[in-house]
N, C-alpha and C positions, 0 to 999 in steps of 0.2 A: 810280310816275311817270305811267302812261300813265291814272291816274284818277286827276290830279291836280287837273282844269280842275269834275270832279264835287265834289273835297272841296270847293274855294272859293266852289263856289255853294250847296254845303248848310252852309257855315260851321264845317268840321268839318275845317279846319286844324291848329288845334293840338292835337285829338286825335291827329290824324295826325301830324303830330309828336312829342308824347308818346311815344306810341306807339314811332314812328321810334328816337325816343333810347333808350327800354328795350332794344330788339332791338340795335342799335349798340353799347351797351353793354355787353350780355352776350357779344357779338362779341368788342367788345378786352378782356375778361376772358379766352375763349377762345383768341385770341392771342397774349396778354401770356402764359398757363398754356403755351401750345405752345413760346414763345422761351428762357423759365427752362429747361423740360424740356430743350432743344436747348441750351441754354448749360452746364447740368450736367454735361451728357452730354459736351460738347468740352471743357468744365473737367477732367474727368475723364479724358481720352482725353491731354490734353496735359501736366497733371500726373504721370499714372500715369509716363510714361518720363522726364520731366525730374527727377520724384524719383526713380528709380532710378540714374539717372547721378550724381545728387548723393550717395546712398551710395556708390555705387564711388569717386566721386574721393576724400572720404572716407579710406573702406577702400582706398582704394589711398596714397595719403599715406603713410599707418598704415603698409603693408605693405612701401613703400620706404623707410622711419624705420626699420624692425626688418630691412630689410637681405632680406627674403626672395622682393622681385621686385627688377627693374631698373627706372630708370626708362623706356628704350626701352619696356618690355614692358606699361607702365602706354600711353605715349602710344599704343602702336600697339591697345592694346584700346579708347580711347578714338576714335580716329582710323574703327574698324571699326564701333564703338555709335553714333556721330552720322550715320553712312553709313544705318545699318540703323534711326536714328529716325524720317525722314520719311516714310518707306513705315508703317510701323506707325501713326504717324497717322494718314495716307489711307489704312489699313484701319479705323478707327473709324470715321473722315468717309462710308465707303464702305458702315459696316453701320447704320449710322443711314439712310441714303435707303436702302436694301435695303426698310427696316423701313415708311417711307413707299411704294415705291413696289410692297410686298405689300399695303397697304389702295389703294394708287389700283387695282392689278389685280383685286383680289378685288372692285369694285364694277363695274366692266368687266364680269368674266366673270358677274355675278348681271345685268346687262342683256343684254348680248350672248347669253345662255344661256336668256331669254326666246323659246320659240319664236310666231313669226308666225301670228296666227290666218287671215291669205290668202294664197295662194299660190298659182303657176302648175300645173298640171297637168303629169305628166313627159312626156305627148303632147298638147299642145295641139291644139284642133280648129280648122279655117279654114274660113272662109265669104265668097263673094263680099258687098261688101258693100253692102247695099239699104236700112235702115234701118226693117226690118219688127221690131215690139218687141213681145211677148208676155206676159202675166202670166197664169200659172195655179197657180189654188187657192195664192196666196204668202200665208204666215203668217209671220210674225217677230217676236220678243221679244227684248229685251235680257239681254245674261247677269248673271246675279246675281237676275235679280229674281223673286221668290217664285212658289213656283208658286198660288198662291191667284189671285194677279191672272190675267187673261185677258190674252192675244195684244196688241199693239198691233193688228197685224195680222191680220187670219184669213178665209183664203180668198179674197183680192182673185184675181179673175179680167178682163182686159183686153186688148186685142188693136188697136194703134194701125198703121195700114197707114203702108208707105214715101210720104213726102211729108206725110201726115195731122198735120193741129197739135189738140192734144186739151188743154185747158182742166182743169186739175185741184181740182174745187171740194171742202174742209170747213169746217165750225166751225172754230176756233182749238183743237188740238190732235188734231188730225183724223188725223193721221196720214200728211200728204202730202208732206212733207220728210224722212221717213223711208222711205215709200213709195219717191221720187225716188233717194234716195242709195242702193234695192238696186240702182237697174240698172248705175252702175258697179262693183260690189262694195266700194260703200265698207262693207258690211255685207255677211255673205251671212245668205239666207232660212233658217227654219227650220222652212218646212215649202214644198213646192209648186215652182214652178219661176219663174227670168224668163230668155228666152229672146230675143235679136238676132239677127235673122235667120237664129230656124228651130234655131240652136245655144243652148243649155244656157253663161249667163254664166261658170259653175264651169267649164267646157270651154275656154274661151279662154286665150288667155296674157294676162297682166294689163296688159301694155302695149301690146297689138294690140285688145283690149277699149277700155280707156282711150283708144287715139285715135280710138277710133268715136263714142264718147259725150266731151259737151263740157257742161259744170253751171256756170251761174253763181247761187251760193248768196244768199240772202234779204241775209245779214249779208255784204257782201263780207270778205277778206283780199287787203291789196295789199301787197307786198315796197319793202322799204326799197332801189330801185333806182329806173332812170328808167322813165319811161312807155312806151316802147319797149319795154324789158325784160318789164313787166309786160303789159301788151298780147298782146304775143311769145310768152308763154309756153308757151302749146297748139300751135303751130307746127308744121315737123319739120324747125326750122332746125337741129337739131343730128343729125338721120336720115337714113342711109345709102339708098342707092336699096335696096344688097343685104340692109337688116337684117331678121334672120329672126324678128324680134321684133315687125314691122309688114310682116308677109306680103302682105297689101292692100292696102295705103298706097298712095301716090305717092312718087319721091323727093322730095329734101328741095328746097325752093323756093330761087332767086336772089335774091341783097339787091332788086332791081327789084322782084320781084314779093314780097318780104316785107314792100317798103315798100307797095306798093299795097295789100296785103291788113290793112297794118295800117291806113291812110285810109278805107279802105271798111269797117273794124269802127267807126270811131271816129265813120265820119260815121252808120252805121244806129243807133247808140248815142244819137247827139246830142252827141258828147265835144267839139264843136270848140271848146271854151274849151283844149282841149291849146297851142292857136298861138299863146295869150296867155301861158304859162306862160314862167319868163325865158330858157329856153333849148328849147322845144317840145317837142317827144318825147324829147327828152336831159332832159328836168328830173328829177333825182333828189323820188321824192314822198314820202322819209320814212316811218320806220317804221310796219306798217300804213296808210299815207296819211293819218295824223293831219293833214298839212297842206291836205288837200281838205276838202270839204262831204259830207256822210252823199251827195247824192244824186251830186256830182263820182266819188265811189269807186263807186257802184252804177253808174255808167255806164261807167267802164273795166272792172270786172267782166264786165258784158254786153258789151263790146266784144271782151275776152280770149277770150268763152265762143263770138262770132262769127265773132271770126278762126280758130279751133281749123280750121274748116270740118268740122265733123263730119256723120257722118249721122246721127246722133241726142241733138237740142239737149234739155238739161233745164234749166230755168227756174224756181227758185227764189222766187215771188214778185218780179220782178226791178226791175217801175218802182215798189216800195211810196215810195223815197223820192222823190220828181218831185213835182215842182208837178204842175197838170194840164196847161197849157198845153206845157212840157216830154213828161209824159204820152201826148199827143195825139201830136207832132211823130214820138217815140220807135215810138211803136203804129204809124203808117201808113208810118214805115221798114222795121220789121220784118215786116210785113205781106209787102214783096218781098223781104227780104232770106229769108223763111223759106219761100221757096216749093223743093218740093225735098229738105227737111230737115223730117224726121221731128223734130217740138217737142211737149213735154211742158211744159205750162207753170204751176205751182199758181199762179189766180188766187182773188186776193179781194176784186174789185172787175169790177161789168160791164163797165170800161173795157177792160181785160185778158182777160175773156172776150171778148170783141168781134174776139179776134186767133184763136180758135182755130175750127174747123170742125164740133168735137164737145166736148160738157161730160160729162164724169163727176163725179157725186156721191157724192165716202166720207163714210160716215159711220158714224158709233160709236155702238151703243147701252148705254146703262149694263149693267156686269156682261159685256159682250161685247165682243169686237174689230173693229173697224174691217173696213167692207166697199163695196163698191160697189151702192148703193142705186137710181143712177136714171143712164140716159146718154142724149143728147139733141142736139140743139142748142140752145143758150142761150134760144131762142123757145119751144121743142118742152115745156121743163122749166118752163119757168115757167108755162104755158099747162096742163099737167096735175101739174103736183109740187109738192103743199105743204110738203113737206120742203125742196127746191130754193129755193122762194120765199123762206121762214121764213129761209136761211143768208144769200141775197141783200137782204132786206127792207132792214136798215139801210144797206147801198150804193146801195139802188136810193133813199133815202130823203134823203139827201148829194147825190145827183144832183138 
């Protein structure tokens, strides 16, 4: 359903259809095969005692004909077997979902029995927090993948001072949205260290980590809720002053100033098309935010990732979907809005370089993993890096 606006425009409906109706199909076969099985099974469960009653009355008839019970003794065994049938039913009724609900559990316990590849440490380390980020000798590969192939990563070494906004430039597959996602652990390294002020990420508690750092991703994901909500969501509108799980923090903000903080992400963003919306920051925006614009959802992203207030913003590619003129408006926002706040930002476009203080260039050479080649300011790199030029040439060329 949610690529359904793609099939109609490549005309490939009634495949999808098709399609649709074979798997539907095969569904109420599966079904239809589950209700017989369940019908058999209760046909059988409610037969099994109503024929055996039907022999004893029966053989009981018989047995007061030949004079060798009473009939008292017939009714009062009768009177005992219809007492003692309904419970013997709902023991059939009871071992049939037994039977059902030993496959719902046995699929429970095979996910729940997956252990977590991250976790908090049993002594979490704290650190005052400055927003000093470090990358030494970080190597990372994906699991599974062969060892013939080289590292995505290997040996990225970098070192972004508190306040410092650092431009993250590659080729297209470069390696820097994977780079980006070690410093939350949305990955850990597998070789080398990255390091927030001074501590070791594996050292943190994963949620005292998490509200230091604040990611708004290339591709946003927006919650089938209102804008508020999503906005909201890096917040610590639901955090304790005392919790020991955000040792650093601040408490948790007052609706006043929740409301504030979410105006001032939405106006550094550019979002104020939110006022036009039919009911403003209450508008529910529908799953994923299918009902916005590619670059609508990329601006509440960056809005979400602004209000978090973190000390250390990572930026995704973030204006790729903006006009320019949007572009512009967005860039000289954030410009003040990032002063203060350690910003990691992969650009791939000069405009976007234009926001940070220092550029790194990774780059990958065939047969090898991704490394940091050249760092600069934006002028510095282009003025002696033909490597730098060569990645920037077609942006610089658009401009």
């Amino acid at each position: 359903m949610h690529g359904i606006r793609v099939l109609k425009a490549f005309g490939r409906s009634d495949e999808a259809q098709a399609s649709f109706r074979i798997q539907a199909q095969q569904l109420r076969v599966l079904e239809i095969t589950k209700a017989r099985t369940l019908a058999a099974f209760q046909l059988i469960m409610i037969l099994l005692p109503e024929g055996v009653l039907a022999v004893c009355l029966v053989s009981g008839i018989w047995q007061v004909s030949e004079g060798n019970v009473t009939a008292g003794a017939i009714t009062s065994f009768f009177g005992v077997a219809i007492v003692l049938k309904a419970p013997l039913e709902n023991i059939g009724q009871l071992l049939s979902m037994v039977f059902m609900a030993k496959t719902a559990i046995d699929r429970h316990i095979d996910v729940m029995s997956i252990p977590p590849e991250l976790t908090s440490p049993e002594r979490p380390a704290a650190a005052p927090e400055r927003g000093l980020v470090e990358l030494e000798g970080v190597s990372f590969r994906f699991p599974h993948t062969s060892q013939a192939e080289p590292d995505l990563l290997d040996g990225v070494s970098l070192r972004v001072e508190p306040g410092e906004t650092l431009a993250l430039v590659s080729s297209t597959g470069g390696g820097t949205s994977t780079l980006l996602s070690l410093i939350p652990r949305l990955h850990d390294v597998t070789g080398g260290a990255v390091r927030i002020d001074g501590v070791d990420v594996r050292d943190f508690d994963l949620a005292d980590l998490r509200s230091r750092v604040a990611m708004a991703f290339e591709d946003p994901t927006l919650f089938s809720a209102s804008v508020r909500a999503n906005v909201l969501l890096g917040t610590e509108h639901e955090r304790e002053e005392d919790d020991p799980h955000h040792p650093q923090r601040p408490g948790a903000p007052g609706t006043d100033e929740l409301e504030r903080v979410m105006e001032e992400a939405l106006t550094t963003a550019d979002a104020e098309f939110v006022e036009s919306l039919p009911y403003g920051a209450d508008t529910r925006i529908g799953e994923e935010g299918l009902s916005l614009s590619g670059g609508q959802r990329q601006r509440l992203a960056l809005a979400r990732a602004i209000a978090a207030r973190p000390s250390v913003l990572l930026l995704d590619d973030p204006l790729s979907a903006l006009d320019v003129r949007t572009e512009e408006r967005v860039t000289e926002r954030l410009k003040s809005a990032l002063q203060g706040t350690t910003t990691i930002i992969v650009a791939h476009r000069p405009s976007t370089v234009a926001l940070a203080d220092r550029v790194a260039l990774l780059h990958k050479q065939p047969g090898q993993g991704a490394r940091i080649a050249e760092t600069g300011t934006h002028t510095e790199l282009l003025a002696r890096s033909e490597l730098y030029r060569s990645v920037m040439a077609p942006q610089r060329e658009l401009i």
